[in-house]
KEDREN-534258 format. One record per residue: x, y, z of N, C-alpha, C in turn. Coordinates in pm, whole numbers, padded with zeros to 5 digits, always signed. Layout:
<pts>
XYZXYZXYZ...
</pts>
This chain:
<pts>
+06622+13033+08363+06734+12941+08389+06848+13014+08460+06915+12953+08586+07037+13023+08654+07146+13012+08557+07225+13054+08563+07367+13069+08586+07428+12923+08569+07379+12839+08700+07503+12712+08712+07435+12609+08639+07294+12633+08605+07214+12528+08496+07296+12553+08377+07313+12619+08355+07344+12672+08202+07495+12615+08179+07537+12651+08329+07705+12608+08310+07696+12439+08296+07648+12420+08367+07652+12231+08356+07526+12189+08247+07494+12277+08150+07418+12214+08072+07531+12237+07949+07595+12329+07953+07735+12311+07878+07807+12216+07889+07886+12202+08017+07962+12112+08062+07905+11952+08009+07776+11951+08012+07762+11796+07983+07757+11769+07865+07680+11889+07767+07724+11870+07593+07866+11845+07538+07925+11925+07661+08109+11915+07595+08151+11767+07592+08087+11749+07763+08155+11549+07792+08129+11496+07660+07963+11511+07624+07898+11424+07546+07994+11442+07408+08036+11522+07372+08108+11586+07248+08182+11508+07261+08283+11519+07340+08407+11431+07352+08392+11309+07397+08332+11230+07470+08319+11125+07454+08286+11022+07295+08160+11079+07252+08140+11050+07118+08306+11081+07037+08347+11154+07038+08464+11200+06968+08580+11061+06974+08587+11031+07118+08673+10970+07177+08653+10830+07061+08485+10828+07106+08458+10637+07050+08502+10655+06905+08479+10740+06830+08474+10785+06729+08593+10758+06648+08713+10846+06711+08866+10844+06681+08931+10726+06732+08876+10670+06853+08969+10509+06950+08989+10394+06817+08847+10403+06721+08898+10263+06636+08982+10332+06561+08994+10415+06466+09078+10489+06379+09246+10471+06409+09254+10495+06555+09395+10519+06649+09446+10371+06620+09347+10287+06686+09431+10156+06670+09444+10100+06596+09383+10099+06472+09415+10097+06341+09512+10122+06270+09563+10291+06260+09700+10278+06254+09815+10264+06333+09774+10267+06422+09889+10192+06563+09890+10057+06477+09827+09929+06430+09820+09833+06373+09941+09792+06263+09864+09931+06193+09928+09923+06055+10063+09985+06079+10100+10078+06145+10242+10070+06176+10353+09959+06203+10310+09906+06309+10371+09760+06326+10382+09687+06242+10280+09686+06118+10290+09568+06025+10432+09608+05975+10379+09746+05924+10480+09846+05867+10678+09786+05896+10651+09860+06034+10791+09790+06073+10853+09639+06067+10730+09559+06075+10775+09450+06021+10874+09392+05930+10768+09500+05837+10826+09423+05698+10930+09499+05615
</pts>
Protein backbone atom coordinates (compact mmCIF):
# COMPACT_ATOMS: atom_id res chain seq x y z
CA UNK A 1 0.00 0.00 0.00
CA UNK A 2 1.42 3.73 -0.95
CA UNK A 3 1.65 6.45 1.07
CA UNK A 4 -1.50 8.51 -0.33
CA UNK A 5 -3.79 5.18 0.00
CA UNK A 6 -3.14 5.11 3.47
CA UNK A 7 -3.54 8.90 3.80
CA UNK A 8 -7.06 8.92 2.29
CA UNK A 9 -7.91 5.68 3.85
CA UNK A 10 -7.50 7.75 7.06
CA UNK A 11 -8.99 10.73 5.86
CA UNK A 12 -12.22 8.87 5.03
CA UNK A 13 -12.47 6.94 8.51
CA UNK A 14 -12.08 10.43 10.13
CA UNK A 15 -15.14 11.95 7.71
CA UNK A 16 -16.93 8.75 8.58
CA UNK A 17 -16.13 9.37 12.43
CA UNK A 18 -17.40 12.66 12.34
CA UNK A 19 -20.10 12.51 10.38
CA UNK A 20 -21.65 9.64 12.46
CA UNK A 21 -20.60 11.89 15.44
CA UNK A 22 -22.33 14.82 13.88
CA UNK A 23 -25.85 12.66 13.37
CA UNK A 24 -25.22 11.42 16.64
CA UNK A 25 -24.81 14.78 18.75
CA UNK A 26 -27.40 17.07 16.00
CA UNK A 27 -30.55 15.41 17.93
CA UNK A 28 -29.03 15.87 21.46
CA UNK A 29 -28.11 19.79 20.39
CA UNK A 30 -31.57 20.54 19.51
CA UNK A 31 -32.96 19.17 22.22
CA UNK A 32 -31.46 21.28 24.55
CA UNK A 33 -31.54 24.28 22.36
CA UNK A 34 -35.48 23.23 22.93
CA UNK A 35 -35.41 22.91 26.40
CA UNK A 36 -33.73 26.13 26.91
CA UNK A 37 -36.37 28.17 25.38
CA UNK A 38 -38.97 26.43 27.27
CA UNK A 39 -36.69 27.31 30.08
CA UNK A 40 -36.76 31.01 29.36
CA UNK A 41 -40.18 30.97 28.97
CA UNK A 42 -41.26 30.20 31.97
Amino acid sequence: MTTVEQYWQKKGLTCIYLSRTLLFSAPYADFYKKNNLLEKKL
